[in-house]
C-alpha positions in Angstrom: 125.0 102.2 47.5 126.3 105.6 48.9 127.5 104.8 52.9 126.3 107.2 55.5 129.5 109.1 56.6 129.6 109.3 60.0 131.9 111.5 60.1 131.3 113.8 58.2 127.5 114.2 60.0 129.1 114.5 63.2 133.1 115.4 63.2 133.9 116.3 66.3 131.7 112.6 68.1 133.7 110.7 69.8 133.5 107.3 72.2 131.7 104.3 72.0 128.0 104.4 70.8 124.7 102.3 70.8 125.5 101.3 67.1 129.8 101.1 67.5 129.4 98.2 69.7 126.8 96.2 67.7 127.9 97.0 64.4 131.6 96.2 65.1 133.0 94.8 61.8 135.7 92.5 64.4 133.1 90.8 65.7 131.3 89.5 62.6 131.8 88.6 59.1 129.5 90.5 56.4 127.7 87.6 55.5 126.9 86.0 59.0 123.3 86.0 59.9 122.3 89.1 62.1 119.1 88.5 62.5 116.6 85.2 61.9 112.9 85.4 61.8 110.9 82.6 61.6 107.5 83.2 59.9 105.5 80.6 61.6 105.1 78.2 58.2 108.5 76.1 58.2 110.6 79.0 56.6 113.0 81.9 57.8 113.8 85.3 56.6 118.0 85.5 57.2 119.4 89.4 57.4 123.6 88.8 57.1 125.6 91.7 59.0 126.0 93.2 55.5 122.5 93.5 54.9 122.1 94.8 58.0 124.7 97.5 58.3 123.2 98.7 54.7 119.9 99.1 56.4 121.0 100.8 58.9 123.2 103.2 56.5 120.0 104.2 54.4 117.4 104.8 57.5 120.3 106.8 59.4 120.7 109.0 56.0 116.9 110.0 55.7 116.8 110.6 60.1 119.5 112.5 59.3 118.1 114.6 56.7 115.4 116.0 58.9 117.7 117.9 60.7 116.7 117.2 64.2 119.4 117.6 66.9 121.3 115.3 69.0 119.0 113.6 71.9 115.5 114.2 70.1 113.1 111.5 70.9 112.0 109.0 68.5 109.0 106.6 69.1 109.4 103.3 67.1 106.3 101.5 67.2 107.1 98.0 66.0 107.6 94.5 66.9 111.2 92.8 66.7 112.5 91.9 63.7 115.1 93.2 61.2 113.9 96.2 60.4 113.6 97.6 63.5 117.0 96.4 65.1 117.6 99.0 61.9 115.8 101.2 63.2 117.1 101.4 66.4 120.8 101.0 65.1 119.6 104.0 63.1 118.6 105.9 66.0 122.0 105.4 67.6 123.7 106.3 64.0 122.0 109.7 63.7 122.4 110.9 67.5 118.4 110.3 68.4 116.9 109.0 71.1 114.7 106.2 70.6 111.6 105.2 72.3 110.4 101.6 71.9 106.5 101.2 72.2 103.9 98.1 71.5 102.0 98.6 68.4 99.0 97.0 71.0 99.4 100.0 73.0 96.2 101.5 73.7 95.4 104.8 71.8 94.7 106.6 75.5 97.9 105.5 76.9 100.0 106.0 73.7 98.9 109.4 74.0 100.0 109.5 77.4 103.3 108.8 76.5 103.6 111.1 73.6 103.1 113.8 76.3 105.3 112.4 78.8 108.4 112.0 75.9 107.6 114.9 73.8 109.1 113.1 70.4 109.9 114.5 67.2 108.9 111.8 65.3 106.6 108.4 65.2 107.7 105.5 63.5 106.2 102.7 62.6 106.2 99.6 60.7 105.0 100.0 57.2 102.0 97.6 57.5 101.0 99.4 61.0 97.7 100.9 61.5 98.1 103.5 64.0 96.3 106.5 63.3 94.7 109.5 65.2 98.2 110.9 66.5 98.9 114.4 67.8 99.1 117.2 65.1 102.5 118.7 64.9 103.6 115.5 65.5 106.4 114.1 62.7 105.1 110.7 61.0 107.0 108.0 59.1 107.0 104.5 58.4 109.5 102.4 57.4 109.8 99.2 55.6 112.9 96.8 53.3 115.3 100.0 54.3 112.9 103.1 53.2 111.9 105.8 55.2 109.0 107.4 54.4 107.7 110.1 55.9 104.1 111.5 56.2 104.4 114.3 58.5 107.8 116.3 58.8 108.6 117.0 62.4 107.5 120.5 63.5 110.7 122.5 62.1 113.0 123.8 64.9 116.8 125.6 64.9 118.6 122.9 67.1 120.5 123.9 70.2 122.7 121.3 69.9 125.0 119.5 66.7 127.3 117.3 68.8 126.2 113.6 69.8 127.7 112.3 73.1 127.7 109.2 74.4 126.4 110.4 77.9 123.5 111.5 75.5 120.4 108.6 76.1 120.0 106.2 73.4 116.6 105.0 74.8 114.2 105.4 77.1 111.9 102.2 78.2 108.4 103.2 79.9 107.3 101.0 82.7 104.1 100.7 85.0 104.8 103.5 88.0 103.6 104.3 90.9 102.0 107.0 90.6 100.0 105.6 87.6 101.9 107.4 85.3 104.2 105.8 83.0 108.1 106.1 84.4 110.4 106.3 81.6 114.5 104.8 82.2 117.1 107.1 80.5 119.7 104.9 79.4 122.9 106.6 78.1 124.5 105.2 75.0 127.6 104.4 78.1 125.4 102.8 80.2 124.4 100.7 77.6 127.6 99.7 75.8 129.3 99.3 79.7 126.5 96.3 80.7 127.2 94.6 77.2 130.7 94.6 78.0 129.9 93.2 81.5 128.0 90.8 80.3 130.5 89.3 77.2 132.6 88.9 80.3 129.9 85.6 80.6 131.2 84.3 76.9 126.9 83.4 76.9 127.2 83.6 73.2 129.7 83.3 70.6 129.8 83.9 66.6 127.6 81.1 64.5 125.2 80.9 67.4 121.3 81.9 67.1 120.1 83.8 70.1 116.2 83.2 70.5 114.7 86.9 72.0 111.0 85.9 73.2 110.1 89.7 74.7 108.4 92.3 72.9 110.8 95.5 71.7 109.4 97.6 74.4 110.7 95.5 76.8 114.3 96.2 77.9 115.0 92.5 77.8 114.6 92.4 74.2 117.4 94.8 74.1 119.2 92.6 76.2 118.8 89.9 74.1 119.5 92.2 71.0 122.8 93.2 72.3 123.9 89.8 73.6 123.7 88.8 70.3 125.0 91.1 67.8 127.7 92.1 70.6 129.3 88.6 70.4 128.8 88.4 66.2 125.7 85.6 66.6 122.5 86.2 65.3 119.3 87.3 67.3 116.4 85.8 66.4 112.9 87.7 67.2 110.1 85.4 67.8 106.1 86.9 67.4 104.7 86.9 70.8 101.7 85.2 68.5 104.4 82.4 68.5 105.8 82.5 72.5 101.9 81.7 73.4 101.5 78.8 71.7 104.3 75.9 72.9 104.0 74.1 69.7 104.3 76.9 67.4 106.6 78.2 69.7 109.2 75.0 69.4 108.5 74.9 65.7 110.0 78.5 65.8 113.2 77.4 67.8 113.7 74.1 65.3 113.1 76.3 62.2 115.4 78.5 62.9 117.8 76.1 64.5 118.1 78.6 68.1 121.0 77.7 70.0 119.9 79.8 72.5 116.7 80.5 74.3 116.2 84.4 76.5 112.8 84.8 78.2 111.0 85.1 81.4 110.6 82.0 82.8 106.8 81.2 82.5 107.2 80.9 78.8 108.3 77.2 79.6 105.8 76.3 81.7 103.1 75.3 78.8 106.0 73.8 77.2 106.9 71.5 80.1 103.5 70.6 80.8 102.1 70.0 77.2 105.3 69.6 74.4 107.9 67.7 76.9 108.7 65.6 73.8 109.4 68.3 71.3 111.2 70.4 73.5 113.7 67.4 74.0 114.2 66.9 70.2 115.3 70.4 69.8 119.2 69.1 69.4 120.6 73.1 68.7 119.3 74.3 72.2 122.4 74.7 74.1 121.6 77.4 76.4 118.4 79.0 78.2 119.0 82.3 79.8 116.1 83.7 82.4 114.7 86.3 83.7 112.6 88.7 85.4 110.9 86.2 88.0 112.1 83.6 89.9 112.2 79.6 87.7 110.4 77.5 89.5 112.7 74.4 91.0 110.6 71.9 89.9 110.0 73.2 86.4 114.5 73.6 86.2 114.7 69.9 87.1 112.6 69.2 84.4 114.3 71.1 82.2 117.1 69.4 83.2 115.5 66.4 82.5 114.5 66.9 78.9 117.3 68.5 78.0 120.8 67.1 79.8 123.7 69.2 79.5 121.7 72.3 78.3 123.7 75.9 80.2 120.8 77.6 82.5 121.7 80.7 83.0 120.0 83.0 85.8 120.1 86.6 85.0 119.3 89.5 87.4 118.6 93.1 87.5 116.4 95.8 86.8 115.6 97.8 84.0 117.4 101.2 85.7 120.3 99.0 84.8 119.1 96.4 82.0 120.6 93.7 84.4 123.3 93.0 86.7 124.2 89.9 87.2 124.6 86.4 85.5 125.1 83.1 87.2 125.1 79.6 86.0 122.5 76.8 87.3 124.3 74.2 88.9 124.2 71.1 86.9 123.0 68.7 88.3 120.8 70.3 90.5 121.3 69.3 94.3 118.6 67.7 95.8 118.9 70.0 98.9 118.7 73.1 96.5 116.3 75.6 98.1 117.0 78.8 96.8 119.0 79.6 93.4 122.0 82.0 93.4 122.3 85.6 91.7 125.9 85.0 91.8 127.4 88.7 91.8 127.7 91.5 89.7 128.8 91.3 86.5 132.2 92.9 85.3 132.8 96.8 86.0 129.9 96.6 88.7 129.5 95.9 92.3 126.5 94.9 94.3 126.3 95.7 98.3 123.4 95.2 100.8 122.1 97.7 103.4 120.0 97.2 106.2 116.8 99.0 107.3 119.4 101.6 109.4 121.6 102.0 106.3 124.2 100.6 107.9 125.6 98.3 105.4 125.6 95.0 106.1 129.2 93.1 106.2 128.9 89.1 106.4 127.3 86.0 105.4 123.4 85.3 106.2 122.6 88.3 107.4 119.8 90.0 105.2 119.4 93.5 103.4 118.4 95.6 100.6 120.5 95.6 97.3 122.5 98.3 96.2 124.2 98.6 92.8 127.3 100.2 92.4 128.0 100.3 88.2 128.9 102.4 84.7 125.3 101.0 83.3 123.4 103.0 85.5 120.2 104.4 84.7 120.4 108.5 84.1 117.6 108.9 85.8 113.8 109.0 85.2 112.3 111.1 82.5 110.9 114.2 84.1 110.9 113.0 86.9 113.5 114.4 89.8 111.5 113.1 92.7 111.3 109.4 92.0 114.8 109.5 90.7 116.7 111.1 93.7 114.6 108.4 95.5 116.4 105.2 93.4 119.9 107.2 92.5 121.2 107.6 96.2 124.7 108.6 97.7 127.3 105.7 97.9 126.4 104.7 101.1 129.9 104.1 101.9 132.0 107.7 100.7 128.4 110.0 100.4 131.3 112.8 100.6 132.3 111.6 96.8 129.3 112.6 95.0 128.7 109.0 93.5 125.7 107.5 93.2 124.2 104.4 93.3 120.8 102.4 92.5 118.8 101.8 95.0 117.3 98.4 93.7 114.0 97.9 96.1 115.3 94.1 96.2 116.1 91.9 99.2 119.1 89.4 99.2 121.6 87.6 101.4 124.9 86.8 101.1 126.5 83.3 100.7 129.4 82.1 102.5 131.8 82.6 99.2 130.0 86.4 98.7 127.3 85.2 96.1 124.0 86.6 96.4 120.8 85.1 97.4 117.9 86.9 96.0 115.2 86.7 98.9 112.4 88.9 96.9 110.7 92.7 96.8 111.1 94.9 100.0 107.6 96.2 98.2 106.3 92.5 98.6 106.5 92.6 102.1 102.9 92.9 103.6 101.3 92.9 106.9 98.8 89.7 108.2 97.7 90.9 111.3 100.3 92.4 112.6 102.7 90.2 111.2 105.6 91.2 108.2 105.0 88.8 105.7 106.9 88.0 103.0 105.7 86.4 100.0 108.5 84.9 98.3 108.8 82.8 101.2 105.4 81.5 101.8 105.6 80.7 97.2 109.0 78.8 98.0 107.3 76.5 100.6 104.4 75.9 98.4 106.9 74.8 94.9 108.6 72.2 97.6 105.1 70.5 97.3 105.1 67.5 95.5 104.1 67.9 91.8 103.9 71.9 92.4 104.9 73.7 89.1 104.0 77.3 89.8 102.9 79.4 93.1 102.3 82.8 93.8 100.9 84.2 97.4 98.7 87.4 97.6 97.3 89.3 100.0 93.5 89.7 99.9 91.5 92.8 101.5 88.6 91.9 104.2 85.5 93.3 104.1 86.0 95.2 107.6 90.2 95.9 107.1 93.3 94.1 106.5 94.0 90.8 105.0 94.2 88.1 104.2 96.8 85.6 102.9 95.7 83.8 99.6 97.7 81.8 97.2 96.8 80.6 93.9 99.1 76.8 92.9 99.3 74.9 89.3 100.0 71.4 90.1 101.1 69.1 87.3 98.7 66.3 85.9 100.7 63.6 87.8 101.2 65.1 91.0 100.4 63.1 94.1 99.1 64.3 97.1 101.4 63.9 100.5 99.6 61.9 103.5 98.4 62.7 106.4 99.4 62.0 109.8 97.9 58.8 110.1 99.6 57.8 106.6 96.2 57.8 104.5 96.4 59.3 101.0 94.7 62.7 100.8 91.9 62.8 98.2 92.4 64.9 94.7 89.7 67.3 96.3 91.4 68.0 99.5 94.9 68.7 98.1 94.2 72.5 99.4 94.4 71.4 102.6 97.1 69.3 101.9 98.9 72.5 100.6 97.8 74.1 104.2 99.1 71.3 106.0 102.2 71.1 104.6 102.9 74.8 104.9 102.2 74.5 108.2 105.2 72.0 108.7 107.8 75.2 108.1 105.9 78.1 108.4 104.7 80.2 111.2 100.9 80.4 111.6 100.5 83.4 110.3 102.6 82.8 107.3 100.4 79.9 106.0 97.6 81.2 103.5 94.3 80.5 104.7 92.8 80.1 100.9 94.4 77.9 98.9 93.1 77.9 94.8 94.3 75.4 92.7 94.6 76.7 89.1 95.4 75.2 85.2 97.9 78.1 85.2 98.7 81.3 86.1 97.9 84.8 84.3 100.6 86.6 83.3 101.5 90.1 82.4 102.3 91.1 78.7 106.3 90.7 79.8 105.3 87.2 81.0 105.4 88.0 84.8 102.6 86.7 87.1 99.7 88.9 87.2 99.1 89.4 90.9 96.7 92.2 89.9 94.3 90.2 87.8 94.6 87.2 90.2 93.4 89.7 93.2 90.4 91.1 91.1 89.1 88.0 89.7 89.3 86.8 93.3 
């Protein structure tokens, strides 16, 4: 096979790309797994580093041959799995810009973000079925390292034939507030600066299997992607039609003998409550890393429970800088554990709180909003100056250098040994009658329940103005209700009040939600995230 040259594409490209750091022939051996994929029937597809790096070689030849120039957008519309880590690699290789997108996206918003993105070229998976796309828009799908394409990208003289690292290797589309989609520019610096931050956490090593349980759209899945191939273990993609079911889901981890398990938190819960057993035969599990969303305490104990000796680790960030943080979960938990640390920020990066004055705040207990100080920062958001000036701000403490920092939206504390406390949204804070209100607190009072597995408070809209404060609580089959004041044994139909009453005990009046729902579980976003939306409409 004849070896993309580099080089010889791109002479004068220099530094540390996307593709350098993954594809590091130190980190690896050529016939190490890359990449396992279960298939959901007892067996796995294996992709060695070799096979891999060949891949990558022959898509980056054919993106190369259209003759598109350094930055152009490319929307991959695919799920994870070999091919597409390809893909991506691919991207990197030829100086593109990738876009990752669900091949469940709706036609109406897809075409939303073909305007927002304005890419050359759509890619997808050789057995996809999207259809109907823009005209002048390039086509190609690509499948067992072929590259076909069906519609050459509108022909243009490029402006530009040198790739830089400060160029973006890909932009992730999230939910905004404005109802548009808001894409994150990450630079192929950024990117390759929070790998390195996060090796610092030796999380995986060669010969493990990293288990990535977000779709590819999802910058977690990237994260995952990168943890894995940066530290010369495999990464292994598991179908989302897989993640939902907790059986099929385990059988996936045992097939494919995971050492390690990524992923928001709620994908344990069905597993806790319905496959305890199974999940405590999986003897390669060594490691979980989370998240996205707080892991409930009591759900971590029993996690801890089933699986002794297994490394929880508690990730933190945002997408505008894929994370920024990684802390271990104590093991054993204490019993007196209310509140799970963040730790600090990883390697390289520096994380600092400022008040509602932007003063910023020096000292133990004393709350504030987070601020990010780090290489892996965002660019900024695609076309959009407004919202980015708004998130990129001046180093609140020398504005006169120029430097900026991110702006997280996130409320924390300080520990007595400078770990951080994460203490929830400054965009979850709402108003009951007058009265800040902050949700993460009222959901932490309601896990301390007995038997509580899963919480999340809401604010409900009255007929005639305001709110009201709702929550919505999965309690586990067992759980027993606490007594009341005269020591009798509250009834399984009066555990809502139970709920009230013992919110009550450490909350102020208005703090304690009026409606109280018990549910079988919670809804969850795509990304695995609580819905909050669907649980206020269906309400």
């Amino acid at each position: 096979m004849t070896v993309y040259d580099e080089q010889a594409a791109h002479p004068e490209a220099t530094g540390e790309f996307l593709h350098d750091l993954l594809l590091d022939p130190r980190r690896h051996t050529s016939h190490d797994p890359a990449v396992v994929e279960p298939t959901g029937s007892g067996a796995v597809t294996v992709t060695t580093y070799a096979e891999l790096r060949d891949t990558v070689d022959a898509y980056a030849r054919r993106l190369m041959s259209l003759a598109l120039e350094p930055g152009a957008r490319v929307l991959l519309e695919a799920e994870a799995g070999a091919q597409s880590v390809a893909v991506l690699l691919a991207c990197s290789r030829a100086g593109l810009t990738f876009v990752p997108v669900s091949p469940e996206t709706p036609q109406e918003r897809l075409r939303g973000l073909i305007d927002a993105a304005r890419p050359a070229l759509h890619l997808q998976a050789g057995a996809g079925t999207r259809t109907e796309l823009p005209a002048g828009l390039g086509t190609a799908r690509f499948d067992n390292g072929t590259l076909t394409v069906e519609q050459a990208p509108h022909p243009a003289r490029p402006r530009r034939h040198t790739p830089s690292v400060t160029d973006p290797a890909y932009i992730v589309f999230t939910s905004g507030t404005t109802g548009r989609p808001k894409g994150v520019v990450m630079s192929h610096r950024s990117v390759t600066a929070f790998y390195r931050g996060m090796l610092a956490h030796r999380i995986a090593a060669p010969g493990d299997r990293v288990a990535s349980t977000s779709p590819l759209h999802f910058d977690f899945s990237l994260l995952n992607i990168g943890l894995a191939l940066a530290s010369g273990a495999a990464v292994v993609p598991v179908p989302q039609r897989l993640v939902r079911w907790p059986r099929h889901f385990l059988r996936a981890l045992a097939d494919t003998a995971a050492t390690h398990v990524n992923g928001v938190p709620s994908i344990w819960r069905q597993v806790l409550r319905h496959e305890p057993a199974r999940l405590a035969a999986l003897d390669t599990l060594r490691s979980v890393l989370f998240c996205g969303e707080e892991f409930p305490l009591p759900e971590l104990r029993r996690l801890r429970e089933l699986r002794p000796g297994l490394r929880i680790v508690n990730c933190y960030g945002a997408t505008e800088s894929m994370a920024c943080s990684f802390e271990d979960v104590p093991d054993p938990i204490p019993a007196d554990l209310e509140r799970l640390s963040i730790g600090r920020a990883h390697a390289g990066a520096e994380l600092l709180l400022v008040d509602e004055e932007g003063h910023v705040v020096d000292g133990p207990g004393i709350p504030g909003e987070m601020y990010l100080r780090s290489p892996a920062l965002f660019t900024g958001y695609w076309d959009d100056p407004e919202a980015t000036r708004a998130a990129l701000v001046p180093d609140p403490l020398c504005p006169e250098s120029g430097q900026t920092v991110l702006r997280t939206g996130d409320l924390a504390v300080r520990g007595a040994r400078g770990e951080y406390y994460f203490l929830g949204r400054s965009d979850s804070q709402v108003q009951i009658n007058g009265n800040r209100v902050e949700l993460g607190e009222v959901e932490r009072r309601l896990l301390q329940y007995p038997g509580a597995t899963a919480a999340t408070a809401v604010p409900l809209p009255l007929p005639g103005g305001g709110s009201r404060l709702a929550a919505f609580v999965v309690l586990s089959p067992d759980a027993t209700p606490v007594r009341d004041a005269g020591g009798a044994a509250r009834q399984p139909d009066d555990i809502s009040g139970a709920l009230r009453e013992f919110c009550a005990r450490a909350l102020p009046a208005y703090m304690v939600p009026v409606e109280i729902r018990l549910l079988d579980a919670l809804p969850t976003t795509p990304n695995g995230k609580v819905d909050r939306a669907a649980l206020t409409a269906a309400h």
